[in-house]
N, C-alpha and C positions, 0 to 999 in steps of 0.2 A: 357287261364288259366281256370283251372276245377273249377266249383262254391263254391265247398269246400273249395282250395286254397283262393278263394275272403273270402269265409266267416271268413279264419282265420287269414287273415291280419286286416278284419275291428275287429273282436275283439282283435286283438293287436295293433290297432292304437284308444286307447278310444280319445284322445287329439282333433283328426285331423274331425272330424263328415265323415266321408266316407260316401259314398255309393256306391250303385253298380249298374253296367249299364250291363243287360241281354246279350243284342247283340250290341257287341262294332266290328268296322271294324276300325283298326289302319294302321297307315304305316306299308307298310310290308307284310298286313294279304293278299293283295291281292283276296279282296271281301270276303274272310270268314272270318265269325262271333263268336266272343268269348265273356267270362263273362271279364269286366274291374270294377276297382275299381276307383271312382271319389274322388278327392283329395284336401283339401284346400292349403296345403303348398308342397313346394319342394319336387318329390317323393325319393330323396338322403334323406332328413332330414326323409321322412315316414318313409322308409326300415331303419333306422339307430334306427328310434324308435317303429321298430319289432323289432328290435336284440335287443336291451334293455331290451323291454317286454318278451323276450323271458330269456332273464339272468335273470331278475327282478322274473320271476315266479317261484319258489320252486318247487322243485324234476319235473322240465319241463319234459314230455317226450311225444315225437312226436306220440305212439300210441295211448296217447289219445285225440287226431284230422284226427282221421279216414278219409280219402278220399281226404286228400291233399295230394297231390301230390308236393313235394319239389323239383322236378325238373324244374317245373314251375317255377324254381327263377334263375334259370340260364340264362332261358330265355324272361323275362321280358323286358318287352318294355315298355316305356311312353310318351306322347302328351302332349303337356299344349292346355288349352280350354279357351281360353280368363283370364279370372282370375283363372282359377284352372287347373288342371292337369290331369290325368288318367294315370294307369298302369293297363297294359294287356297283 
């Protein structure tokens, strides 16, 4: 996920305290490294409470979040980390 994408999920998840993990190597990445977003709850309830955020916002529109990349949601992937979770 490109760090723009990270940055625009942690400001539409204010609820979940996120943060972000530089170089995340997940299943799958096979050794390469990408930006993952660290997660307190369920990442179904997170992404449900993007899409919220994202209806909830007035006149939304995706150019003004320059440099994400929304394809990055297609293919998102997540771990759980002992108590919490990561998407990457």
């Amino acid at each position: 996920m490109k760090k723009a994408t990270a940055d625009f999920l942690i400001e539409m998840l204010e609820d979940d305290e996120p943060g972000i993990i530089d170089s995340y190597s997940g299943r799958g990445c096979h050794g390469e490294e990408t930006v993952a977003v660290k997660l307190e709850s369920d990442p179904f309830k997170a992404m449900a409470g993007v899409v919220s955020s994202i209806f909830a916002t007035p006149h939304f529109d995706p150019d003004d979040y320059p440099g994400v990349d929304y394809k990055d949601f297609e293919s998102m992937r997540s771990d759980q980390l002992g108590k919490g979770y990561v998407i990457y």
